[in-house]
N, C-alpha and C positions, 0 to 999 in steps of 0.2 A: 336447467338447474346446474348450478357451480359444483362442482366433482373435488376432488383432492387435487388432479393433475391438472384441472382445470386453468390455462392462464391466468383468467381475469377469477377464480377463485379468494375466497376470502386471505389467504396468505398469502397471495401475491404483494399486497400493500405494508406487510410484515417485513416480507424480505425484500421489496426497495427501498423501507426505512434503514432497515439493519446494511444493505448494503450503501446507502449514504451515507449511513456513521461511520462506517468503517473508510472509505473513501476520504471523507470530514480526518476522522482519525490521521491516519496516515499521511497524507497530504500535510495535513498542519504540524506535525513533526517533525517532520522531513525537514520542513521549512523554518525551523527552530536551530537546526544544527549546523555549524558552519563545518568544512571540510577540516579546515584548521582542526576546529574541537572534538571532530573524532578523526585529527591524526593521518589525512592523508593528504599530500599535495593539493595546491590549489591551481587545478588544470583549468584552462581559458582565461584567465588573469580578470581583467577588464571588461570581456565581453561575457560573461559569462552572465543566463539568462535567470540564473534563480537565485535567489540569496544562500538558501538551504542547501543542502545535500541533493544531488540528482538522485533519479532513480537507481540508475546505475552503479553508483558506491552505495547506498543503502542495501542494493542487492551482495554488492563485492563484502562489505561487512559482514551482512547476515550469513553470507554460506552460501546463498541461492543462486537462481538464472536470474537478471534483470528481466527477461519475459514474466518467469514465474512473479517475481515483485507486484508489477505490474500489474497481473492478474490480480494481485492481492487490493493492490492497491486502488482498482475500479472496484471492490467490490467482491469479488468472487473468490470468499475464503472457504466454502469448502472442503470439507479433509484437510485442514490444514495442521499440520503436525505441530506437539507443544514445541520439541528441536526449534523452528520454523519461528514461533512465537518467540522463542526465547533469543533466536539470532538477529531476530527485528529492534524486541525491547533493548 
């Protein structure tokens, strides 16, 4: 019988939804924003492998670690503080 803490429990398929969206989210934002448009140097010129904002400056804007971002951005929003919310949006 599936338990609460259960992996394969009924909420497991809950939270790999919600962490897809949030993934989906994020990701596709990022990649909406040029460096230009929010104001920082555009570092790699030419080679440069994403259209959007890296992770990196998304975290350097928000306030955060680019690890923490990251974390965010697979997925695993957790306690994540409104601060945190509001240095992303």
């Amino acid at each position: 019988m599936a338990g609460r803490n259960d992996p394969n429990g009924p909420n497991r398929d809950i939270r790999d939804d919600f962490r897809a969206e949030i993934r989906e989210f994020l990701g596709t934002r990022r990649a909406r924003v040029t460096p230009e448009q929010a104001g920082l140097p555009l570092y790699g010129g030419e080679r440069r492998r994403v259209t959007g904002l890296r992770r990196e400056e998304v975290a350097l804007l928000a306030g955060i670690s680019s690890e923490y971002y990251t974390r965010l951005e697979r997925g695993n929003a957790t306690g994540v503080s409104e601060s945190v919310i509001e240095g992303i949006a």
